[in-house]
N, C-alpha and C positions, 0 to 999 in steps of 0.2 A: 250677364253677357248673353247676349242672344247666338244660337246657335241654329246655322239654315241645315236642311234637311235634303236641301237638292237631291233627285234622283241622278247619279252620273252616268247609268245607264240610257233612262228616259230623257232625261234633261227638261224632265217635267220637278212641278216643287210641290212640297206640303202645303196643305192647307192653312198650318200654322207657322209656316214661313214668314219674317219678318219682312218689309219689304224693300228692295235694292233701290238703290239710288236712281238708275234709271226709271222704276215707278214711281218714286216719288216726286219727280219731274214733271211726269207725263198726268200724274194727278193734277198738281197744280197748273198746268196746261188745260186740261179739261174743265177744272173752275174756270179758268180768266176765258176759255171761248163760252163756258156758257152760263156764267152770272157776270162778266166783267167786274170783277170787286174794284172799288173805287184806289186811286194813286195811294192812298195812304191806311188800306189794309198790310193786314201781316197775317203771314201764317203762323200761327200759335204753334201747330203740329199736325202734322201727315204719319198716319200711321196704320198700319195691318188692319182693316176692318174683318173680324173675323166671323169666319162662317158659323151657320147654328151646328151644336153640338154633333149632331146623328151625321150633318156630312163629314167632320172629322174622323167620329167613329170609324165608318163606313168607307173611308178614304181604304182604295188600294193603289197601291204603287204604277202611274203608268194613266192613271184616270185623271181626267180631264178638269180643271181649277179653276171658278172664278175667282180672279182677283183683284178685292176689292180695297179700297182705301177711308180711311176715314179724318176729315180734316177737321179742324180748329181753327174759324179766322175772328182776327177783330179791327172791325173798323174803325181808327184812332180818330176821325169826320166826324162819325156819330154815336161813340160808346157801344156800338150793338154788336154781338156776338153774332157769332155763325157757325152752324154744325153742317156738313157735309158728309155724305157718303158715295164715293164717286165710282163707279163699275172698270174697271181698268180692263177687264177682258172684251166689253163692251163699248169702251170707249165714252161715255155717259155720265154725267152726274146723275144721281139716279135721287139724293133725296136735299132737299134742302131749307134749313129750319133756322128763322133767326132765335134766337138765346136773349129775351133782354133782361134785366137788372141781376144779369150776374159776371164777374170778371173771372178771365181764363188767366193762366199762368204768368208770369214775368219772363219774360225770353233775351237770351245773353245781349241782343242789339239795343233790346231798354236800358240794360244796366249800362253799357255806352255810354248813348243816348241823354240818359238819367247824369251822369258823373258829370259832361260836359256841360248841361244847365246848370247845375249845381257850382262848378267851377268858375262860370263865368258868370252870378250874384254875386252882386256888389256887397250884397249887406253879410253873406258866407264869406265872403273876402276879408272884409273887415274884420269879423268874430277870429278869423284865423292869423291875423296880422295882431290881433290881442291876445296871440298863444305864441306868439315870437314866430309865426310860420310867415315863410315872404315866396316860399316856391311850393307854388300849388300843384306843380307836376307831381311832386310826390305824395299826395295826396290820392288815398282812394274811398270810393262813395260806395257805397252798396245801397238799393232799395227795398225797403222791406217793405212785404202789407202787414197794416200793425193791427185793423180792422177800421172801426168807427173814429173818424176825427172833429165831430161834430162843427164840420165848415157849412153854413146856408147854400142849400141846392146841393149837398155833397151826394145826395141818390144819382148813381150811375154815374158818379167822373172816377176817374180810375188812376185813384190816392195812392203814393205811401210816404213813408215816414225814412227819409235814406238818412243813412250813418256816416259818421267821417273817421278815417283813419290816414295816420300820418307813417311814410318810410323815412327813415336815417338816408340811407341812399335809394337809386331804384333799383337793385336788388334785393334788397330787404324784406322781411317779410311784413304783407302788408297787412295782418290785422296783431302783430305788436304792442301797437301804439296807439288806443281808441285815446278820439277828442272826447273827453266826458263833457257834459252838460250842452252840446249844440246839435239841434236835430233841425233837419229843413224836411219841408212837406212838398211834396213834387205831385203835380199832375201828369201823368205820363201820356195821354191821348195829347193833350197840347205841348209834353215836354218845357210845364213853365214852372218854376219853383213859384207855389203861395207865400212860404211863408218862413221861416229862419225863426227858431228857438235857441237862445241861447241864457241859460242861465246860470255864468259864470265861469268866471273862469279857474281850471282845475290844471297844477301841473302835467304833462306831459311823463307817462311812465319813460 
């Protein structure tokens, strides 16, 4: 758990202050005025970019704090990554680097995202209509990256391998019940399932 440092005297912060919700706003406001990232970027993560060591040290109570930010985005259009370091006391993006052939994190809107492609293949449908399941509402997906899926052209599309589990009601808890033996492979930049594995079928715990 993060713990802010705020001065309530100064109403100045540390250096190692994490940052408020309000910065983190006004970050992502200073990307879109000054890279416009395209409709179908995300922000991966907006976080604390922090200063080098000696200004910390060096920090007294009451002195004066750039605060800066440091983002994460990825373009779901083009697969390319993005690092950002934005100056928030300055108001400024100050650096800007694309990242290619590497993927950043799975963010909670993929897993969404991810579930509801998954929910509406036909050919997932069917596998789960062959385990006696007929309500996919209770039905939950998780996406995993599993690593290499050896699909042609699979350098830079941004793979995983999502899992099925089944609730009794929807309260239930939802990883209970895995579907053994049926894995779908999701593209998550196009949100398209490739591809539906299943190898048989296995009762339901």
């Amino acid at each position: 758990m993060a713990i802010a440092t705020t001065d309530r005297h100064t109403g100045t912060v540390h250096p190692l202050d994490p940052l408020s919700a309000d910065e983190v706003g006004q970050a992502w406001a200073l990307i879109c005025a000054g890279h416009a990232p395209g409709p179908r970027t995300r922000a991966i993560s907006i976080t604390l970019h922090e200063p080098p060591k000696d200004a910390v040290l060096g920090y007294r109570s009451g002195d004066p704090v750039e605060r800066q930010a440091f983002a994460i985005l990825l373009d779901n259009a083009t697969g390319m990554t993005h690092e950002a370091v934005v100056s928030l006391t300055r108001e400024r993006v100050i650096s800007w680097t694309d990242v290619p052939g590497v993927q950043p994190p799975i963010v909670f809107d993929e897993f969404l995202e991810c579930e509801a492609a998954v929910r509406a293949d036909q050919r997932w449908q069917e596998a789960m209509r062959r385990r006696g399941v007929s309500d996919f509402s209770l039905a939950m997906i998780d996406p995993w990256s599993a690593g290499h899926f050896g699909f042609p052209g699979e350098e830079g599309r941004r793979l995983v391998r999502a899992l099925t589990w089944v609730r009794v009601r929807p309260t239930d808890n939802g990883y209970a019940r895995p579907v053994a033996n049926l894995l779908t492979v999701v593209d998550l930049n196009d949100m398209k399932v490739l591809e539906v594995q299943d190898g048989g079928v296995i009762p339901l715990p």
